[in-house]
FIKOLZA-1660 file (N, C-alpha, C; in steps of 0.1 Angstrom, whole numbers, plus 5000, padded with zeros to 4 digits):
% residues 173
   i   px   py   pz ch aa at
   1 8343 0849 8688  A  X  N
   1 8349 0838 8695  A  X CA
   1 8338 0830 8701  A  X  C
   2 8338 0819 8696  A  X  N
   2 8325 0807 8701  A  X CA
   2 8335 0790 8704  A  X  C
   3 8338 0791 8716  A  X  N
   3 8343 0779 8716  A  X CA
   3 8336 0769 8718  A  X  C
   4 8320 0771 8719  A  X  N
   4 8312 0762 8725  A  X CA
   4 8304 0755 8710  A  X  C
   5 8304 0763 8702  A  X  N
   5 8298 0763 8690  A  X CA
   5 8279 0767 8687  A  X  C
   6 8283 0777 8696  A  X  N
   6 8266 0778 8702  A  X CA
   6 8262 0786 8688  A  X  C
   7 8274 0796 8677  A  X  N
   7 8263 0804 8670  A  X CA
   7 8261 0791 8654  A  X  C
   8 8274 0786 8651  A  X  N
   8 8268 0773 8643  A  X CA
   8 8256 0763 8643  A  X  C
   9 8254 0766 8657  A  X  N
   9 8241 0755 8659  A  X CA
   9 8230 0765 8662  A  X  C
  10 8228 0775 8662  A  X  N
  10 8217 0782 8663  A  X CA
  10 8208 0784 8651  A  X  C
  11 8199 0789 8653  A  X  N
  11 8191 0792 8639  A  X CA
  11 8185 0805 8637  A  X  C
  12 8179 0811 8629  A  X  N
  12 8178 0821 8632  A  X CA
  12 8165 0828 8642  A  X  C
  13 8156 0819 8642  A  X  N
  13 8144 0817 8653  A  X CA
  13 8157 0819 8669  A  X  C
  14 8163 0809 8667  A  X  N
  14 8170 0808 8680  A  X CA
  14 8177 0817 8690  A  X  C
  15 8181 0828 8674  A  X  N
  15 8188 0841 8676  A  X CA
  15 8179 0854 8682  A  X  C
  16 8168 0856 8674  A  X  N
  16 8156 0864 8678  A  X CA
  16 8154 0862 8691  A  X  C
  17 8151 0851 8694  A  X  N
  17 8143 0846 8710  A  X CA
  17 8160 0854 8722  A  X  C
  18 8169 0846 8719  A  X  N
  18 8181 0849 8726  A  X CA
  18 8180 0867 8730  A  X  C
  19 8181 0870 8714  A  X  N
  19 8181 0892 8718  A  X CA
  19 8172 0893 8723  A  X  C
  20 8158 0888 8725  A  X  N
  20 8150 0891 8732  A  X CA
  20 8150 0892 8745  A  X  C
  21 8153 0878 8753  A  X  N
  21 8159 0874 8764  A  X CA
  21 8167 0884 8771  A  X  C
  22 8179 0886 8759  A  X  N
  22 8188 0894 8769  A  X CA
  22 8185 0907 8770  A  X  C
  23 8176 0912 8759  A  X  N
  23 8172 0929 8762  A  X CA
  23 8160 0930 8776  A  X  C
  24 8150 0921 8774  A  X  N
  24 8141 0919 8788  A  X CA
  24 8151 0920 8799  A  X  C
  25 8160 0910 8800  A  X  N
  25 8168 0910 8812  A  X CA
  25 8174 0921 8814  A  X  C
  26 8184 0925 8804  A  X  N
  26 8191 0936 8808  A  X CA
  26 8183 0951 8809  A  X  C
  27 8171 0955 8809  A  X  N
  27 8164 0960 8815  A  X CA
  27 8159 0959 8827  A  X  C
  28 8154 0952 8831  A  X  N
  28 8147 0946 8841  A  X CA
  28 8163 0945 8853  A  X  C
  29 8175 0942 8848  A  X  N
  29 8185 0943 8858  A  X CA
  29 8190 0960 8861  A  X  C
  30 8185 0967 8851  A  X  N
  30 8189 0981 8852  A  X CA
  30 8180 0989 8858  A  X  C
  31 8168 0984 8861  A  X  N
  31 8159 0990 8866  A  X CA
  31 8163 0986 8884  A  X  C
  32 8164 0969 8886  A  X  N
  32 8173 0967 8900  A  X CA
  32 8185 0973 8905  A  X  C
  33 8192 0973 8896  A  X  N
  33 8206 0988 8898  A  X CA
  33 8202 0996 8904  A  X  C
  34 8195 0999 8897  A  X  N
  34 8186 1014 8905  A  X CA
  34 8181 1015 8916  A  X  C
  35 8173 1005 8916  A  X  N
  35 8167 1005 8929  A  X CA
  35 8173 0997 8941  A  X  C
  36 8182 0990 8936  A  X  N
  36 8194 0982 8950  A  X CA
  36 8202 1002 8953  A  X  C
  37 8205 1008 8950  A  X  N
  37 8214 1019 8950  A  X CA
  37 8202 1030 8958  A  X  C
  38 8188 1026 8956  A  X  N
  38 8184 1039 8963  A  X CA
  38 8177 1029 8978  A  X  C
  39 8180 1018 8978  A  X  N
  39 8173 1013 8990  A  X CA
  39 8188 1014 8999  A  X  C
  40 8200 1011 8998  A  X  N
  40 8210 1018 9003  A  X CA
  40 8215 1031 9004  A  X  C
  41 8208 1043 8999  A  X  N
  41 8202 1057 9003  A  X CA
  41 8195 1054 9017  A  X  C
  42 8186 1043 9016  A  X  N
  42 8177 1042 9026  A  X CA
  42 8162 1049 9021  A  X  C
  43 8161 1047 9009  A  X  N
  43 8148 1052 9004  A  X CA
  43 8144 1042 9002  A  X  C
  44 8129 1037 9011  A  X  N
  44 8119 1028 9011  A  X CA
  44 8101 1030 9008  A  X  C
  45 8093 1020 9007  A  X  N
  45 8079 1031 9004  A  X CA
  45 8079 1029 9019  A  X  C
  46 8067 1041 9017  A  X  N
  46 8060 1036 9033  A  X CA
  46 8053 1026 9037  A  X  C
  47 8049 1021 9047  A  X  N
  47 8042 1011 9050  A  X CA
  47 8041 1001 9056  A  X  C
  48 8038 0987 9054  A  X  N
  48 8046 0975 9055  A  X CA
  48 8037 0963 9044  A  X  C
  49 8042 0955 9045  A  X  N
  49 8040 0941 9041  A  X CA
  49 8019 0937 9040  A  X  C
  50 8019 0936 9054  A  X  N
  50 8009 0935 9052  A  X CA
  50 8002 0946 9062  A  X  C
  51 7987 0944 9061  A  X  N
  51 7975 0954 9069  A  X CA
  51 7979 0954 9080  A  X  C
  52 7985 0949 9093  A  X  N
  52 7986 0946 9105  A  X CA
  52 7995 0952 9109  A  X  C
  53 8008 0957 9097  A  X  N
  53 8017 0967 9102  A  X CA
  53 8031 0956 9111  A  X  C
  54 8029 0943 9104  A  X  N
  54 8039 0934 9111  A  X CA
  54 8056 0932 9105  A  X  C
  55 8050 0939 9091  A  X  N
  55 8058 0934 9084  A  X CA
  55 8067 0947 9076  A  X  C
  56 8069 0957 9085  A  X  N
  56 8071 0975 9075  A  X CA
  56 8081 0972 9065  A  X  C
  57 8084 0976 9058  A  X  N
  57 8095 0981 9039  A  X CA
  57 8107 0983 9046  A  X  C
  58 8103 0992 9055  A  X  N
  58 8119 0994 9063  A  X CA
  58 8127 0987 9066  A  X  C
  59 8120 0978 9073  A  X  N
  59 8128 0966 9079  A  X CA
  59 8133 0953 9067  A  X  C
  60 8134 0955 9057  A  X  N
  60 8136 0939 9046  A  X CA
  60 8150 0937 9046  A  X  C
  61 8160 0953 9045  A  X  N
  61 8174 0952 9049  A  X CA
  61 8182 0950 9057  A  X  C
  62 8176 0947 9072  A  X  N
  62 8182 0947 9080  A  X CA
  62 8195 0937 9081  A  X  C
  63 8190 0931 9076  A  X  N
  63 8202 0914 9072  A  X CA
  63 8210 0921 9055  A  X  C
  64 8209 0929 9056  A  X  N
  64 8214 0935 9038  A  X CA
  64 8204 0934 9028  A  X  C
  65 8214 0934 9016  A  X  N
  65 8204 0938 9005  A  X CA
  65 8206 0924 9000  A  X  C
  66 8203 0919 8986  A  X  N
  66 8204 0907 8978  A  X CA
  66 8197 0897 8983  A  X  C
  67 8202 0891 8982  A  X  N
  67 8198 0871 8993  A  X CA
  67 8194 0874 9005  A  X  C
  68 8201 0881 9009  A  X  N
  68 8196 0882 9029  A  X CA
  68 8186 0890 9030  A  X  C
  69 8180 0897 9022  A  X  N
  69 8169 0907 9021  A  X CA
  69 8158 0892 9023  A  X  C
  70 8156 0885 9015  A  X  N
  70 8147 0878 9005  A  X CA
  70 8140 0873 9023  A  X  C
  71 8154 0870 9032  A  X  N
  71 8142 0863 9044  A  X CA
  71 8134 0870 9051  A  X  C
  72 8136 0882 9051  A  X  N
  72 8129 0892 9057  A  X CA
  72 8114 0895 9051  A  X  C
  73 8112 0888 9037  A  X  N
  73 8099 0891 9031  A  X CA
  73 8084 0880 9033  A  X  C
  74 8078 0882 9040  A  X  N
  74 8068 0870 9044  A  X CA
  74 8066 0862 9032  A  X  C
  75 8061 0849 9036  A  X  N
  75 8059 0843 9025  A  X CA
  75 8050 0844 9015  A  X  C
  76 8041 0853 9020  A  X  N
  76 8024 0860 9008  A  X CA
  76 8034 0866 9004  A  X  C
  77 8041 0878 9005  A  X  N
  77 8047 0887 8998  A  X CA
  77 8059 0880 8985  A  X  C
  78 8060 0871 8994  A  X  N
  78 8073 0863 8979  A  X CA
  78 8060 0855 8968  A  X  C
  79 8051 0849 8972  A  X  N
  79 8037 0846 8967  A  X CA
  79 8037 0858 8955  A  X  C
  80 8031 0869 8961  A  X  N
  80 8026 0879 8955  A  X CA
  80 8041 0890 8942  A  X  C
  81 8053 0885 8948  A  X  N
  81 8064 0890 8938  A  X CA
  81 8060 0881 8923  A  X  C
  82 8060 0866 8924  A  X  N
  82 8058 0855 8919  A  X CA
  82 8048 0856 8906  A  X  C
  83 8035 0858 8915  A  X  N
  83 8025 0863 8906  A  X CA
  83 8025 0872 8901  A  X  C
  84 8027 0883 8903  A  X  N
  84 8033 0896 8893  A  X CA
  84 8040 0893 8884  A  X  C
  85 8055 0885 8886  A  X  N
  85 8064 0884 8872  A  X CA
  85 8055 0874 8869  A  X  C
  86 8041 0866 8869  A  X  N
  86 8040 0854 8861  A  X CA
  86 8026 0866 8852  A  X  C
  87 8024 0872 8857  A  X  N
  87 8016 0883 8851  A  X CA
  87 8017 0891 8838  A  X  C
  88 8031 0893 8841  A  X  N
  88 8037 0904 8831  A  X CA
  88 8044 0892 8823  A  X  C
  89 8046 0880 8826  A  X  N
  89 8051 0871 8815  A  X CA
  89 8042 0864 8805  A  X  C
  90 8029 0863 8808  A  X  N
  90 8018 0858 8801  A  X CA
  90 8016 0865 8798  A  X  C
  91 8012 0878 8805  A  X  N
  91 8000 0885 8795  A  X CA
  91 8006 0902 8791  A  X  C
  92 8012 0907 8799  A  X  N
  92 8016 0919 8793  A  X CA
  92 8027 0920 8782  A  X  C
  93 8040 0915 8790  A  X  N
  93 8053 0910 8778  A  X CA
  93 8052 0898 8778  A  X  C
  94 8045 0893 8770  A  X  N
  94 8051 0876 8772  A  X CA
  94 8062 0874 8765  A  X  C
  95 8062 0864 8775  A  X  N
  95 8080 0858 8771  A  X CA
  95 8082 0854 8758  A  X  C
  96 8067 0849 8751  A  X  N
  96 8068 0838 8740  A  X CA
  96 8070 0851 8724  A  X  C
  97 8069 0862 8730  A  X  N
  97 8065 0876 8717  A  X CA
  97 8085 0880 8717  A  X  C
  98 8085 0878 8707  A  X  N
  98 8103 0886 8708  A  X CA
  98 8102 0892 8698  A  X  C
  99 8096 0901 8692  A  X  N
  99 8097 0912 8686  A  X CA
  99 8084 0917 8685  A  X  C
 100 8080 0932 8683  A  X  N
 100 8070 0939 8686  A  X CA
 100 8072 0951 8684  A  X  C
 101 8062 0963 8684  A  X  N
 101 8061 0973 8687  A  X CA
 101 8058 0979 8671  A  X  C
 102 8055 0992 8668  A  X  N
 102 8054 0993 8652  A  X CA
 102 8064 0990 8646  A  X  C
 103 8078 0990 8648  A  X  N
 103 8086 0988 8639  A  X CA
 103 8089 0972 8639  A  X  C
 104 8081 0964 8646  A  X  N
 104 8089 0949 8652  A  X CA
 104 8106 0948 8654  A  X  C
 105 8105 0953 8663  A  X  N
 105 8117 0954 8666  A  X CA
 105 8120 0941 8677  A  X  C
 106 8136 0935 8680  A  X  N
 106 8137 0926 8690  A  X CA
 106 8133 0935 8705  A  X  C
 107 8128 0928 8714  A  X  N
 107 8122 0930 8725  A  X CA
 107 8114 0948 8726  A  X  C
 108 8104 0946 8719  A  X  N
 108 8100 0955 8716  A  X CA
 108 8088 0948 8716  A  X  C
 109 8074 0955 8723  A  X  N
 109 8063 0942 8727  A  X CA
 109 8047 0956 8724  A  X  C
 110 8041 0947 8720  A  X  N
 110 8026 0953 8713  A  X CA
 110 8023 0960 8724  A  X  C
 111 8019 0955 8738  A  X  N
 111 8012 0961 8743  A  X CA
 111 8006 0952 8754  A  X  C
 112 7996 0954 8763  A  X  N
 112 7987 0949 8767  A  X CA
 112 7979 0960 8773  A  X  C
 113 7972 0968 8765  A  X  N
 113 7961 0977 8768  A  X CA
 113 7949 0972 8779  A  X  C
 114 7947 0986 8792  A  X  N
 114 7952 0999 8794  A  X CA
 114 7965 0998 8803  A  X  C
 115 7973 0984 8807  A  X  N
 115 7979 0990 8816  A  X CA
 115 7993 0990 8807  A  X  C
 116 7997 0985 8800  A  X  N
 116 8009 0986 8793  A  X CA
 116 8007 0989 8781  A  X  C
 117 8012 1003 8776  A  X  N
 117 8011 1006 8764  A  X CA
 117 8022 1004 8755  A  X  C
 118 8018 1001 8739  A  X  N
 118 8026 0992 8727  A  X CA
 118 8038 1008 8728  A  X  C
 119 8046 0997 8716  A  X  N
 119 8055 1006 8712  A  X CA
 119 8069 1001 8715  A  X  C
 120 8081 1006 8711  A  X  N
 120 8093 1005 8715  A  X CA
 120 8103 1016 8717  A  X  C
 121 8106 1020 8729  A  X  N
 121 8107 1016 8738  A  X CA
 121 8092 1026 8745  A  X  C
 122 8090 1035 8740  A  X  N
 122 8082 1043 8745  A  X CA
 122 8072 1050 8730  A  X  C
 123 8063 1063 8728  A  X  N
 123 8063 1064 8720  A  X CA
 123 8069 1071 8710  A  X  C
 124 8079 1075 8714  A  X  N
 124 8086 1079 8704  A  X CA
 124 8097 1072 8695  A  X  C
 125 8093 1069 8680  A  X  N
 125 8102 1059 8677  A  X CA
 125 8112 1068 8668  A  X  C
 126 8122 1060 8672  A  X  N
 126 8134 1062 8660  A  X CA
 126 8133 1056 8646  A  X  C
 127 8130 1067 8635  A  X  N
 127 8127 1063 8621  A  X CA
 127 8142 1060 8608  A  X  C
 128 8150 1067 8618  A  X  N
 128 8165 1065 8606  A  X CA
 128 8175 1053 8612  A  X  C
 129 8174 1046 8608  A  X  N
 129 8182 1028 8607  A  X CA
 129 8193 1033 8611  A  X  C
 130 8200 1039 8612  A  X  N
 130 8217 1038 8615  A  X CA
 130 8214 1042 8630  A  X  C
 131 8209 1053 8634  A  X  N
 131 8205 1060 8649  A  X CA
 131 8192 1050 8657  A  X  C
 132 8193 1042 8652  A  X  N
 132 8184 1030 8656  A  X CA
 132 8189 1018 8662  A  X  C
 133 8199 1015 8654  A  X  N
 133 8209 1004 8658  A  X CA
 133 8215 1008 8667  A  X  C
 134 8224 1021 8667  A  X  N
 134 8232 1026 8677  A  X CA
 134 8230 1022 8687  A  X  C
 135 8212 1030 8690  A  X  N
 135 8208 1031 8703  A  X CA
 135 8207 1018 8704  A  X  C
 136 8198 1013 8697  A  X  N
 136 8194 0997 8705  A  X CA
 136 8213 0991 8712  A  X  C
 137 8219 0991 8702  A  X  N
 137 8233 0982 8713  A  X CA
 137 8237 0989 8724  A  X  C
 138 8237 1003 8721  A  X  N
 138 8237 1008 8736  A  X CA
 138 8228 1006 8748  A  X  C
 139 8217 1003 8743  A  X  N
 139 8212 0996 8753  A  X CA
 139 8215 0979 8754  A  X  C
 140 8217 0974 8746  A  X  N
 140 8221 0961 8750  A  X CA
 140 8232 0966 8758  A  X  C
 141 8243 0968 8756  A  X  N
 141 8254 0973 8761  A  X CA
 141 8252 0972 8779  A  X  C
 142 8242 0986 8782  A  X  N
 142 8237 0987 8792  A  X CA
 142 8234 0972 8802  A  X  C
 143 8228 0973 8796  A  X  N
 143 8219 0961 8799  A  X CA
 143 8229 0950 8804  A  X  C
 144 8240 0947 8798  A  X  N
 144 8248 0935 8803  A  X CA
 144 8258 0942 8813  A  X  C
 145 8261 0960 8809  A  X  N
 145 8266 0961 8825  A  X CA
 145 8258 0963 8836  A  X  C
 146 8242 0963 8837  A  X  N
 146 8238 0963 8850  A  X CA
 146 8233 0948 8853  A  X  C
 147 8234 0938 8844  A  X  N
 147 8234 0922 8848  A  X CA
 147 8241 0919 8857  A  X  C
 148 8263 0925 8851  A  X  N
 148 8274 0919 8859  A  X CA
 148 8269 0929 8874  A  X  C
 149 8266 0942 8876  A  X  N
 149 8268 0954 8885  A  X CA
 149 8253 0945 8894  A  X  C
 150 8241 0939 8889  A  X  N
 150 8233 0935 8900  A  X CA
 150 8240 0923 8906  A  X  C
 151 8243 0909 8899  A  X  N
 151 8251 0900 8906  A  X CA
 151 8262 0907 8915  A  X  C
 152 8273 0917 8910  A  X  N
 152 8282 0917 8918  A  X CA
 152 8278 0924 8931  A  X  C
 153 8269 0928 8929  A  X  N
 153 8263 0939 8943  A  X CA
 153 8260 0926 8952  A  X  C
 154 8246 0916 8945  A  X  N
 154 8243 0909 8954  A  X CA
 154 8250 0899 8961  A  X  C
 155 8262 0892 8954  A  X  N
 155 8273 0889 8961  A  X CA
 155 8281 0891 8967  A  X  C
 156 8284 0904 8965  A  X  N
 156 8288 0910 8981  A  X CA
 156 8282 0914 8992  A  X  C
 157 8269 0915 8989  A  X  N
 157 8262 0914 8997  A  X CA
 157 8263 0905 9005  A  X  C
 158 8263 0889 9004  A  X  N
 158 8267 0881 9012  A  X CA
 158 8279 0875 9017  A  X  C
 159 8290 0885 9015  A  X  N
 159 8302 0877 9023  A  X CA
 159 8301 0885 9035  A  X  C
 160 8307 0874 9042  A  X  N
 160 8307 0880 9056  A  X CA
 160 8319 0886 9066  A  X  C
 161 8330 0887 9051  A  X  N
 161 8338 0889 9056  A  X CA
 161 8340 0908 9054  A  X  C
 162 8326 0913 9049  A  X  N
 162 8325 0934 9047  A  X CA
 162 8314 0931 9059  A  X  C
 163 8319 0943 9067  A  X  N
 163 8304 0953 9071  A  X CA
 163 8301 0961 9066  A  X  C
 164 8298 0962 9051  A  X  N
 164 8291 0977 9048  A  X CA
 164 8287 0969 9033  A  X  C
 165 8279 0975 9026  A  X  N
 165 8272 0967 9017  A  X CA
 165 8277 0975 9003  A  X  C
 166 8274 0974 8991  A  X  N
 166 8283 0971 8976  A  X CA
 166 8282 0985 8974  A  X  C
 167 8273 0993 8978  A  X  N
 167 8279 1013 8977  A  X CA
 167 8278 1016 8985  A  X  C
 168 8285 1014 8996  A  X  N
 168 8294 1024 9003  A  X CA
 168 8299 1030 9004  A  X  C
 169 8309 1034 8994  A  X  N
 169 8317 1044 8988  A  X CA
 169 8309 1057 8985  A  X  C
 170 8296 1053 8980  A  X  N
 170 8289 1060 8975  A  X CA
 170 8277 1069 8984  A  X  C
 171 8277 1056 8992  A  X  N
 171 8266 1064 9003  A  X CA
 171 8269 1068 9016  A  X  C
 172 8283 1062 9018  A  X  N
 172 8286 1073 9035  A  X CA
 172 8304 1079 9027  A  X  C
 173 8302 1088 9022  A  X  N
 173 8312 1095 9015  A  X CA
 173 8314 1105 9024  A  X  C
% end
């Protein structure tokens, strides 16, 4: 179902880049699943923000998680998030590589030796094509349900009409 006519007008360059896109993402939101779910445990690093001890880890939720987190982070520190993803987009995964790894597979990325090592997903690859595809949609799969589960967390996060934030259920059971 394409009522927009997005796969007619696509090409096949257009297609590659897209699965790439959405496998980076849908990782990268499943790895925030995760970690929105353990900072609502209340598991934080130690420390704080900066050397002075003005700015502790603990404190970033106090206004919630999602959006209301973000004011709680000094502005070097949103600086310093910035440069990291602009880090890992140039030079480790770049955005511009959509397929990689020995098999060139979609979002599957060479490398940037020593700190990111090649491969897909890790080094063990999957050699038999049917058990290959599988997994990969399952992870796509994944992937777009921790996209809708990170928005919907962070959206509830800001209404103001809950006092208790998106697992709750889960964490004062």
């Amino acid at each position: 179902y394409d009522p927009f006519g997005f796969v007619e007008s696509s090409t096949p360059e257009a297609f590659a880049r897209r699965r790439a896109v959405e496998i980076k993402h849908g990782r990268i939101a499943m790895a925030a699943f995760v970690g929105m779910l353990f900072q609502e445990l209340g598991v934080t690093f130690p420390g704080s923000f900066d050397l002075a001890g003005n700015y502790p880890f603990s404190e970033v939720l106090k206004d919630g998680m999602g959006f209301p987190a973000l004011t709680n982070v000094p502005a070097f520190g949103l600086w310093q998030i910035v440069f990291a993803i602009l880090l890992a987009e140039l030079g480790a995964v770049p955005a511009s590589q959509y397929t990689g790894g020995p098999q060139n597979l979609p979002g599957g990325y060479d490398g940037f030796a020593p700190l990111v090592p090649g491969g897909y997903p890790f080094d063990k690859q999957i050699e038999d094509p049917v058990e290959r595809d599988r997994k990969l949609n399952i992870e796509i799969q994944n992937g777009r349900a921790a996209m809708l589960g990170v928005t919907g967390a962070m959206m509830h996060s800001c209404l103001d009409s809950c006092d208790h934030h998106f697992f709750y259920p889960i964490t004062h059971n």
